[in-house]
C-alpha positions in Angstrom: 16.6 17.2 22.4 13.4 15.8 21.9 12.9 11.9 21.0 11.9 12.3 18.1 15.3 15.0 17.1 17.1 11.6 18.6 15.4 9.3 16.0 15.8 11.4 13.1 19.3 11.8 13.9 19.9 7.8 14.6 18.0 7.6 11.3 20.6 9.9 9.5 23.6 8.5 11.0 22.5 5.0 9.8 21.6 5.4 6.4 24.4 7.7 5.4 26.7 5.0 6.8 25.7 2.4 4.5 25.3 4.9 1.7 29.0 5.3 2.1 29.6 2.1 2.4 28.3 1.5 -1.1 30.6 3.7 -2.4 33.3 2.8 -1.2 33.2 -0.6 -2.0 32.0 -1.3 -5.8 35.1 -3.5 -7.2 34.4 -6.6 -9.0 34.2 -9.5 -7.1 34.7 -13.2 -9.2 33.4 -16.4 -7.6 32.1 -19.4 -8.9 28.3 -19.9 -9.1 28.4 -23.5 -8.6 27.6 -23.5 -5.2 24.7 -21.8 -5.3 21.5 -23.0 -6.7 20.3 -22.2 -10.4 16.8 -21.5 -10.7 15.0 -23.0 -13.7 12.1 -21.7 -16.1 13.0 -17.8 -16.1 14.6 -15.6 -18.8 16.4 -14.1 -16.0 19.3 -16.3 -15.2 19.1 -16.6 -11.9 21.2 -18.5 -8.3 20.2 -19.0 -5.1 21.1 -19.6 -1.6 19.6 -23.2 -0.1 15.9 -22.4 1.4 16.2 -19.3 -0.6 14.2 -20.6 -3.7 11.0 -19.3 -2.8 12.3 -15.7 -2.8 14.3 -16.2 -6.1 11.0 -16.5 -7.9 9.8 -14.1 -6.7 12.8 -11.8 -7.3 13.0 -13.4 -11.0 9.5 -13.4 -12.4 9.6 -9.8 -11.2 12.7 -9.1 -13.5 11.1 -11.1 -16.0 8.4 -8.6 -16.1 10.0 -5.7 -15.8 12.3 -6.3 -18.6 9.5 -7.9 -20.7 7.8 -4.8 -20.1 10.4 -2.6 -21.2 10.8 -4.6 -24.1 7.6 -3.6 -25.7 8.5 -0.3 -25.1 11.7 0.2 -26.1 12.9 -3.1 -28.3 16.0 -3.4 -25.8 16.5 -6.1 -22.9 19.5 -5.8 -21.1 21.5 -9.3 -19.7 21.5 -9.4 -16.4 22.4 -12.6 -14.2 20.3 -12.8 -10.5 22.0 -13.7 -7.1 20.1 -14.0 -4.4 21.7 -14.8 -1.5 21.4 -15.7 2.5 23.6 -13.9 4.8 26.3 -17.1 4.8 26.6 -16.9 1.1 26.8 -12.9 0.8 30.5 -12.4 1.5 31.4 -14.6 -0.7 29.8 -13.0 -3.5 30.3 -9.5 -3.1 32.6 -7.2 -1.3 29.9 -4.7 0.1 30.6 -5.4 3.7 26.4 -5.1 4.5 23.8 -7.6 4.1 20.6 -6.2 2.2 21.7 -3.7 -0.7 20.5 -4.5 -4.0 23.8 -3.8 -6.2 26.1 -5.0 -9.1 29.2 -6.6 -8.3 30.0 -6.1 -11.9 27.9 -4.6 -14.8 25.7 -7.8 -15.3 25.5 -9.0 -11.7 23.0 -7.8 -9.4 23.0 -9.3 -6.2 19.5 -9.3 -3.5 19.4 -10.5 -0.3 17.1 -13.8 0.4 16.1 -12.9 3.6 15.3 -9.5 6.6 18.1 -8.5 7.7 19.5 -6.0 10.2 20.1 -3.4 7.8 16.6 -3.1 6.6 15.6 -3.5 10.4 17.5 -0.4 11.1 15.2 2.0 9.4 12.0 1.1 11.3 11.1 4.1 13.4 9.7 4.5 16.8 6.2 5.5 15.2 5.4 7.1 18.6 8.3 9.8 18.3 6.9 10.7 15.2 4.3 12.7 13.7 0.4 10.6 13.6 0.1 11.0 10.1 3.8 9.7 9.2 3.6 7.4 11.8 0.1 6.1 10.2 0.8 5.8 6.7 4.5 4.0 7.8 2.3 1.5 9.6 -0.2 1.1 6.9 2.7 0.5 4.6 5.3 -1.5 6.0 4.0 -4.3 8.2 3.7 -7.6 7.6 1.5 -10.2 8.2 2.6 -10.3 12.1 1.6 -6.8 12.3 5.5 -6.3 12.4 7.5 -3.9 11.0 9.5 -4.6 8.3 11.2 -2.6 5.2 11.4 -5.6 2.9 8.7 -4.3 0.8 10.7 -1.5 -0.3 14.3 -3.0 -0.6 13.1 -5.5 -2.7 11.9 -3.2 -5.1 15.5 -1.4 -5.5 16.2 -4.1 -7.5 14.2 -2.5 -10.0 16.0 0.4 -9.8 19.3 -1.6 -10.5 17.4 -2.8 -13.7 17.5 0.9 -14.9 20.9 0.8 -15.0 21.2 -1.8 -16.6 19.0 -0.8 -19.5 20.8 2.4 -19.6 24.3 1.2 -19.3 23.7 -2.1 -22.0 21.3 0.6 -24.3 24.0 2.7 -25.4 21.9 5.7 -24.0 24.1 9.3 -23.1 22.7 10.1 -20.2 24.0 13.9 -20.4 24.3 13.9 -16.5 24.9 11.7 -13.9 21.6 12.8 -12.3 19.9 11.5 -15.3 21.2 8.8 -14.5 19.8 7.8 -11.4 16.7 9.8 -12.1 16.1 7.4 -15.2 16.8 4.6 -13.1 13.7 6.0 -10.8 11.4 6.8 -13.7 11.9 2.7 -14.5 11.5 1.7 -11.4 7.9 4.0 -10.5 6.7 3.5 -14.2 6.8 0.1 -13.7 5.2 -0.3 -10.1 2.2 2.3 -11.4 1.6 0.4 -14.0 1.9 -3.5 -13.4 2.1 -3.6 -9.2 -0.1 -0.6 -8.3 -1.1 -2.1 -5.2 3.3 -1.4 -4.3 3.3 1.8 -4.9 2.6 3.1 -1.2 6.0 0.5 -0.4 7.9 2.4 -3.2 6.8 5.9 -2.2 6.7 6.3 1.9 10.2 5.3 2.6 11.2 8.7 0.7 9.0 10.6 2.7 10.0 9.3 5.7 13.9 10.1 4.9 12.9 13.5 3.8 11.2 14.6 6.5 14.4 13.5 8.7 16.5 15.7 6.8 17.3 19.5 7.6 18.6 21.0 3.5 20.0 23.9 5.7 22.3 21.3 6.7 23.4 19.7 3.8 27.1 20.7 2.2 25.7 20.8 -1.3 21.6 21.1 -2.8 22.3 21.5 -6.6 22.0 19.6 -9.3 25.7 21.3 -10.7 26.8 20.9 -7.1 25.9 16.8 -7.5 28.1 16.9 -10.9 31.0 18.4 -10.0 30.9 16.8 -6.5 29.2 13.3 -7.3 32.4 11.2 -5.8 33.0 13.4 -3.0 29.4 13.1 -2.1 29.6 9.2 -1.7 32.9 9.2 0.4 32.6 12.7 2.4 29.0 13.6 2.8 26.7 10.5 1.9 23.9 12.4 3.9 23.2 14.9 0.3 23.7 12.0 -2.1 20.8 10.0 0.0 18.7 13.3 0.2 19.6 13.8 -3.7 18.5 10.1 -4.0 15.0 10.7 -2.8 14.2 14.0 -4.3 15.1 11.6 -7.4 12.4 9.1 -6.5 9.7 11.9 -6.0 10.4 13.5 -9.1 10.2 10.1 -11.1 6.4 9.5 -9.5 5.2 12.7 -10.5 6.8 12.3 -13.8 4.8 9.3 -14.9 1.4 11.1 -13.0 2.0 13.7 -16.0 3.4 12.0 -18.8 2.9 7.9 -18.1 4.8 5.1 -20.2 5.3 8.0 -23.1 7.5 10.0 -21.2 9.8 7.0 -20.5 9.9 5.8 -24.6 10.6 9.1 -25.1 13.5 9.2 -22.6 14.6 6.9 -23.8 14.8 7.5 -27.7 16.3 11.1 -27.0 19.2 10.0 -24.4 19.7 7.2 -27.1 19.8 9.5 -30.1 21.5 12.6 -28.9 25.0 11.6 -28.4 26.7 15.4 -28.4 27.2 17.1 -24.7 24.8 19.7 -24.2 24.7 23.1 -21.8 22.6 23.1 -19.0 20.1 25.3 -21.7 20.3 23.1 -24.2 19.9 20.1 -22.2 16.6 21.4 -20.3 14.9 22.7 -24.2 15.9 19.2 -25.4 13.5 17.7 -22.6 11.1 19.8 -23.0 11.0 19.5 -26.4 11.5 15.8 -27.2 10.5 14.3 -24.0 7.9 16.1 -21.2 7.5 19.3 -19.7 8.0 17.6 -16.3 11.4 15.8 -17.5 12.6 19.6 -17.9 11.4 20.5 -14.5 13.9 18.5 -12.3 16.3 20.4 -13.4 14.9 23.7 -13.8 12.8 24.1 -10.6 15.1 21.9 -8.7 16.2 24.6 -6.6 12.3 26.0 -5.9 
């Protein structure tokens, strides 16, 4: 097998294992905030490990501005209370058993990590097992200052992605589908980044790639969108590989979705998963896009299988 079959597979194997991991483990988890730090002067409420303060800002004046954002477009802000956390205070906070995935550990609770970790360490690839032009725009992309790499960049920005949900969730939308969904969560998240941290965009968009390339769709048990539906939970505990590939197919779709229809396709998401309240067919469903929101809406599902 050639090294770079053997780092695509050790890529696989890795991700899908934390994927499950995730789903396997999203109960509530109750614990008193007093030990951590509250960070002051954001609308974001917002804890924080010791020596973590400097990242909290960060994390919170970014969602500040994504919800203020979304506010002007869509007279809705969600409540949503910011942990972030060092790898001593993690457990204590959440059950997810691995340092570094931006979740909820309840439906106002979204939890980062303060710090690199393994798990985000476990995704740099051997850039020479891999194609130049790959290897290239992975380097360009995700080193730091050290000339390191690091996948920081683009696991901070999940947290973004959790903010879609929240919206969603807290919004009273009917999201028809539960790859609506996540794919809402992704328009959020790319709208957002294109249009208020441009310069991010290439941290948001090359991770994708990179796990898309790594993954053979012959080998995948399902590739449908009716397959994810009927199959969403089985997915996350039997074969977290699709729901990972489903995952990224979601993030490309979301960037060419605001390359055709910009912050107007969002607000008008958002008004017809907010008005339409009645289950629709897969027919009616796609028209209704179409229709009401963008041509390119419509498109994830009906070319999805092109």
């Amino acid at each position: 097998m050639k090294q770079s079959d053997i780092f695509k597979r050790k890529f696989q194997l890795t991700l899908w294992a934390y994927i499950l991991l995730f789903f396997l483990t999203q109960t509530v988890f109750s614990q008193s905030l007093e030990n951590l730090n509250h960070l002051e002067g954001n609308k974001t409420k917002t804890y924080y490990s010791n020596g973590s303060k400097e990242q909290a800002e960060t994390m919170a004046k970014r969602c500040d501005n994504v919800i203020s954002f979304y506010k002007s477009l869509v007279n809705f802000e969600p409540t949503v209370t910011l942990l972030v956390l060092s790898p001593e205070d993690w457990s204590n906070y959440t059950n997810f058993p691995v340092y570094g995935m931006p979740h909820y550990n309840d439906s106002k609770t979204l939890i980062v990590a303060s710090e690199d970790n393994d798990f985000w360490k476990s995704f740099i690839p051997p850039l020479d097992q891999l194609p130049k032009e790959l290897a290239q725009q992975i380097s360009n992309t995700y080193s730091d200052k050290n000339n390191s790499l690091t996948m920081r960049d683009f696991f901070d920005l999940l947290a973004i992605h959790e903010l879609g949900h929240a919206f969603h969730n807290q919004g009273g939308l009917t999201m028809q589908r539960k790859w609506m969904g996540e794919l809402f969560a992704n328009i959020l998240l790319h709208t957002y980044i294109a249009e208020k941290e441009p310069e991010l965009l290439p941290s948001l968009t090359v991770f994708p790639q990179m796990v898309l390339s790594s993954t053979n769709k012959s080998e995948l048990k399902f590739t449908t969108l009716n397959e994810l539906e009927t199959n969403y939970e089985l997915l996350g505990q039997k074969y977290p590989q699709n729901y990972g590939w489903y995952q990224c197919r979601w993030h490309n779709a979301a960037g060419k979705i605001y390359d055709d229809g910009g912050t107007k396709a969002f607000k008008k998401l958002w008004q017809t998963l907010k008005k339409q309240k009645e289950p629709l067919n897969d027919v009616a469903f796609a028209k209704l896009l179409s229709k009401k929101v963008h041509k390119s809406v419509a498109t994830v599902q009906l070319k999805w299988n092109e």
